[in-house]
C-alpha positions as CSV (number, residue, x, y, z in Angstrom):
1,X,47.4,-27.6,-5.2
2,X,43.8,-27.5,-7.3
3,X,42.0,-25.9,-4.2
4,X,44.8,-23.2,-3.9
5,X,44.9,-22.8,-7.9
6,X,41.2,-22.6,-7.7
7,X,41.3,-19.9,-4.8
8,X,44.0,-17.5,-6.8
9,X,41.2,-17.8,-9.6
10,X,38.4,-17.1,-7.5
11,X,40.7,-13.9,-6.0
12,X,41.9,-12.8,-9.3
13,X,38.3,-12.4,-10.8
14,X,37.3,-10.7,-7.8
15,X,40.1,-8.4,-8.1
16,X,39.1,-7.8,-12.1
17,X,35.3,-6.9,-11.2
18,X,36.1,-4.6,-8.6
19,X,38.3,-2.2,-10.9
20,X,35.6,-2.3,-13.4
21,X,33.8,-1.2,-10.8
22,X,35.8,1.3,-9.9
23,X,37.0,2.6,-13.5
24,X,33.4,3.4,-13.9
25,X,33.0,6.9,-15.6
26,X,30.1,8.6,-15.8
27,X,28.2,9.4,-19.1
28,X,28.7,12.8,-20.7
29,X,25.8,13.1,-21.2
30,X,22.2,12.4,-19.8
31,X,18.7,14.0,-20.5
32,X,15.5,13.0,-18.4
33,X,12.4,13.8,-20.1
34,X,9.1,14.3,-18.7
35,X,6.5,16.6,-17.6
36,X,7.2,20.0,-15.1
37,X,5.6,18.3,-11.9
38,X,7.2,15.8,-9.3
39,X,5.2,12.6,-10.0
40,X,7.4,9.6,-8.5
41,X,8.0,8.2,-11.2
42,X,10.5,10.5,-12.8
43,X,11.3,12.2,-9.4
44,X,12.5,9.5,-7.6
45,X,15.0,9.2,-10.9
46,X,15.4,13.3,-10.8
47,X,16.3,13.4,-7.2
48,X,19.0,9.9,-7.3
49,X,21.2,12.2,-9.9
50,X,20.5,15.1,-8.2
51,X,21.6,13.4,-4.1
52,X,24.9,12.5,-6.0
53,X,25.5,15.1,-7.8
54,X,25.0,13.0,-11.0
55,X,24.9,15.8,-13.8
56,X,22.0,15.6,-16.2
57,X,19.8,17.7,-18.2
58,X,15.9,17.9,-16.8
59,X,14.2,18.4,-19.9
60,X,10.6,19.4,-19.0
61,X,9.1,21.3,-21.9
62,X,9.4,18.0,-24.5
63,X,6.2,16.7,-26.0
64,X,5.7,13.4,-26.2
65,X,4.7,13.1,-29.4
66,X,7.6,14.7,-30.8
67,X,9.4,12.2,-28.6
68,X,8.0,9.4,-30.0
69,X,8.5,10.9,-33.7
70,X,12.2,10.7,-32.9
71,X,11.9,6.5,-31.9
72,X,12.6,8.0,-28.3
73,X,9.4,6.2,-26.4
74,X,10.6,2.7,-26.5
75,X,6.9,1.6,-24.8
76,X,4.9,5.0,-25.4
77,X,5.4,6.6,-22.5
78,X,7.4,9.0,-20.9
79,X,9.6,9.2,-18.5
80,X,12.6,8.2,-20.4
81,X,16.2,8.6,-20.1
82,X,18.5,9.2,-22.9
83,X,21.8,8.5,-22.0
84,X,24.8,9.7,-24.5
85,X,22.6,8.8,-27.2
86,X,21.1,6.0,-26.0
87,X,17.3,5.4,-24.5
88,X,16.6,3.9,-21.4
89,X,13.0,3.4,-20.3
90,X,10.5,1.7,-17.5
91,X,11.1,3.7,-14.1
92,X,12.3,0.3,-12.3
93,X,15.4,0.5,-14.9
94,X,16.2,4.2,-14.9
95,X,15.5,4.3,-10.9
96,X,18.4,2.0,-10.5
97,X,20.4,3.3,-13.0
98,X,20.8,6.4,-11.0
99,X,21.0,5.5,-7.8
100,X,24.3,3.2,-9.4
101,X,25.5,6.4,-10.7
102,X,24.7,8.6,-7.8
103,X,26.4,6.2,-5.3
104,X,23.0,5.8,-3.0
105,X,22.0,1.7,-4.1
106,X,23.2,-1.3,-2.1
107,X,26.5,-2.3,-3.0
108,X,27.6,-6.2,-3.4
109,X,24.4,-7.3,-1.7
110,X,22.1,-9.1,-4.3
111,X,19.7,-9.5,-1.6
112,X,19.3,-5.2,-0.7
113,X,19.4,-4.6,-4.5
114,X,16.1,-6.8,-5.0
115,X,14.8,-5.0,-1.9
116,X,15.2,-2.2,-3.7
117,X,13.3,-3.6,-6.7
118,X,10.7,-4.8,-4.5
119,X,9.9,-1.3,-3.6
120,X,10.0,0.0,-7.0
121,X,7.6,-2.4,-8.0
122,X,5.4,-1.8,-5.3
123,X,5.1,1.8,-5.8
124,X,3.8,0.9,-9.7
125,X,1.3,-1.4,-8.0
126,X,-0.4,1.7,-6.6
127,X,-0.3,4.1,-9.9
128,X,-1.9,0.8,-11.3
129,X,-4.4,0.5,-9.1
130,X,-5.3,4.2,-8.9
131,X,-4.7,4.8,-12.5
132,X,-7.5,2.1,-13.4
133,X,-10.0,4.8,-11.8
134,X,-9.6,7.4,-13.7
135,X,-11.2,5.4,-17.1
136,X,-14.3,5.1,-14.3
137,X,-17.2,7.8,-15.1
138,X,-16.7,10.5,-12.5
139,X,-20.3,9.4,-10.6
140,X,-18.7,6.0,-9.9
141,X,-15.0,7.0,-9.5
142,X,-14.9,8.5,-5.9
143,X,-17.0,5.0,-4.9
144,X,-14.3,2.9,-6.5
145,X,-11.4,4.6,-4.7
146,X,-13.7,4.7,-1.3
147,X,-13.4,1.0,-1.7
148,X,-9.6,0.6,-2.6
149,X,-9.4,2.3,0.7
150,X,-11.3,0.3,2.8
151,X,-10.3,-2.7,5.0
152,X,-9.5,-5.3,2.6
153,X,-9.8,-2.9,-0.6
154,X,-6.6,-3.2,-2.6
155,X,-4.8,0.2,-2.1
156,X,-4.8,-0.4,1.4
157,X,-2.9,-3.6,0.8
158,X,-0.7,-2.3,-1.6
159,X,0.8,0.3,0.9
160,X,0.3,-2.4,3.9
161,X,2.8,-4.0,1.7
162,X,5.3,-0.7,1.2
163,X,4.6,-0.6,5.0
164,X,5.6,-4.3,6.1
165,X,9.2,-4.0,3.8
166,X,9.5,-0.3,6.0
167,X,9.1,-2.4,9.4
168,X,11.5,-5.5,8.1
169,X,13.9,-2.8,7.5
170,X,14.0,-1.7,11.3
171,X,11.2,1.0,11.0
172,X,14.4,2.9,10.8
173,X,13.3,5.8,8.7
174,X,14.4,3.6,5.6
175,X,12.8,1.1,3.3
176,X,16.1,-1.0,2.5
177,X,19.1,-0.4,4.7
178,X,20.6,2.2,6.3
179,X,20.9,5.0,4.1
180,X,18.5,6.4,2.0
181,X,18.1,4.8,-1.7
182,X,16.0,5.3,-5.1
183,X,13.4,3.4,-3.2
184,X,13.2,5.8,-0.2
185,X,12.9,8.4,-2.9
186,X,9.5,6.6,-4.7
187,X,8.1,6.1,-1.9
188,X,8.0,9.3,-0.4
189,X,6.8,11.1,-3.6
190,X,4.1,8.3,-4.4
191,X,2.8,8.8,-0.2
192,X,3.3,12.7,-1.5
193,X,0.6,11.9,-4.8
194,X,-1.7,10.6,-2.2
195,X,-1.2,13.5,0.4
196,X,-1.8,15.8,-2.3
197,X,-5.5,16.0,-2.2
198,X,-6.1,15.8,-6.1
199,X,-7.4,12.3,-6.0
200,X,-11.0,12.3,-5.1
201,X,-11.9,9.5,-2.8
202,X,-8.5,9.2,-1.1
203,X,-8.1,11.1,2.0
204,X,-5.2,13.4,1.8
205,X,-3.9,11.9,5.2
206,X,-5.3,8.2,4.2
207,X,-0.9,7.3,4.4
208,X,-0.2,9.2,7.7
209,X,-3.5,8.4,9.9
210,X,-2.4,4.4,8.6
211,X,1.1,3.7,7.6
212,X,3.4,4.6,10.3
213,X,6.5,3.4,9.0
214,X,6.0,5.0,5.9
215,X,5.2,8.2,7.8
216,X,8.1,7.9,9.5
217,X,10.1,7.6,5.9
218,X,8.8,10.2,4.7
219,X,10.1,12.1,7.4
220,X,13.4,11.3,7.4
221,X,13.6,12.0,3.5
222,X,12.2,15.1,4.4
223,X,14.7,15.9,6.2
224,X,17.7,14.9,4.2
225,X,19.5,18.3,3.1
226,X,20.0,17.1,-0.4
227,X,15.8,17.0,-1.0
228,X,15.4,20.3,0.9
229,X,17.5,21.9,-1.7
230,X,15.5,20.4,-4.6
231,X,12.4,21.3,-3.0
232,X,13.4,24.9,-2.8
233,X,14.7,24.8,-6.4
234,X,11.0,23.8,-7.1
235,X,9.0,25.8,-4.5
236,X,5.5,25.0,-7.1
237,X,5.7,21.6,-6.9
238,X,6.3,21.2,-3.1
239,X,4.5,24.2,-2.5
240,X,1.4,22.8,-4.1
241,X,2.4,18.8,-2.8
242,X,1.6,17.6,-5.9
């Protein structure tokens, strides 16, 4: 009689979660701020609303000083979401956040959700990296990147790391499941950063000559109808791969 009384209040909480789950409305309203080009780490948040048709306000033109007048740059830095009122920050967080909303992150699987983490995380382990160059005087910064490059240099094993979760997953065109996710998303617009030919040093095809996993990603986000019709509501920035 405990086990079974034990088991009905296992059920019944289980029961409970899933209609919060499922009585979850979304906010009326949400604002992303940051600046007019697609670097991942607001696009990967920009394109999760936009693959579920998550309405939100793309606010562009906002200084960041004036943001940070208002309290709204809870770390300094953009991008931020403000969410009925309320300021989310840290692209890991916001990432998630809409990929919940849109319906496109693991569901009732702890262990894909900290995939998709893992991913997120990854991707800032690049702009880290790269980001430390551009403080390096401009005779010594193409060297530095040369070497992040290189067999054994630490870019390399950054996306040798991106690459290896891509292969775990089944070198199926995705970095955590079957379907695509917020992480998909980073990753394809941080390969893009690289691809892009602005970063001195870094070969524009450093990911695709190396990384064929990741190429193959990139790829199949490419080809997701959803990110084709972003792309041509911003010809610039996918004209330009930036």
């Amino acid at each position: 009689r405990k086990f079974r009384t034990n088991l009905l209040g296992t059920v019944l909480a289980t029961i409970s979660i899933s209609n919060l789950v499922g009585a979850m409305t979304l906010p009326s309203k949400i604002k992303l701020y940051y600046y007019d080009f697609p670097f991942w780490r607001a696009e990967c948040v920009r394109l999760g609303f936009f693959l579920g048709d998550v309405p939100f306000e793309d606010v562009r033109d906002q200084k960041s000083d004036d943001l940070k007048a208002d309290g709204k740059l809870t770390f300094g830095a953009m991008p931020v979401l403000e969410v009925d009122g309320k300021m989310l920050s840290q692209t890991q967080a916001m990432a998630v956040y809409a990929g919940k909303l849109a319906g496109i992150h693991p569901k009732n699987d702890p262990w894909l959700e900290a995939k998709v983490d893992e991913c997120l995380d990854g991707c800032t382990d690049v702009t880290d990296t790269i980001g430390k160059t551009f403080r390096l005087p401009a005779e010594e910064k193409i060297s530095a990147r040369k070497d992040l490059i290189a067999e054994g240099g630490r870019l390399r094993m950054h996306f040798g790391g991106l690459e290896k979760l891509c292969m775990e997953n089944g070198d199926c065109g995705y970095a955590v499941g079957n379907s695509i996710t917020v992480a998909d998303l980073a990753i394809w617009r941080l390969a893009g950063w690289l691809a892009s030919g602005n970063l001195d040093g870094i070969p524009s095809d450093f990911v695709a000559s190396n990384f064929p996993a990741i190429s193959k990603l990139i790829a199949t986000v490419d080809a997701n109808a959803k990110v084709q019709e972003w792309k041509a509501k911003y010809p610039k920035s996918y004209d330009t791969k930036k």
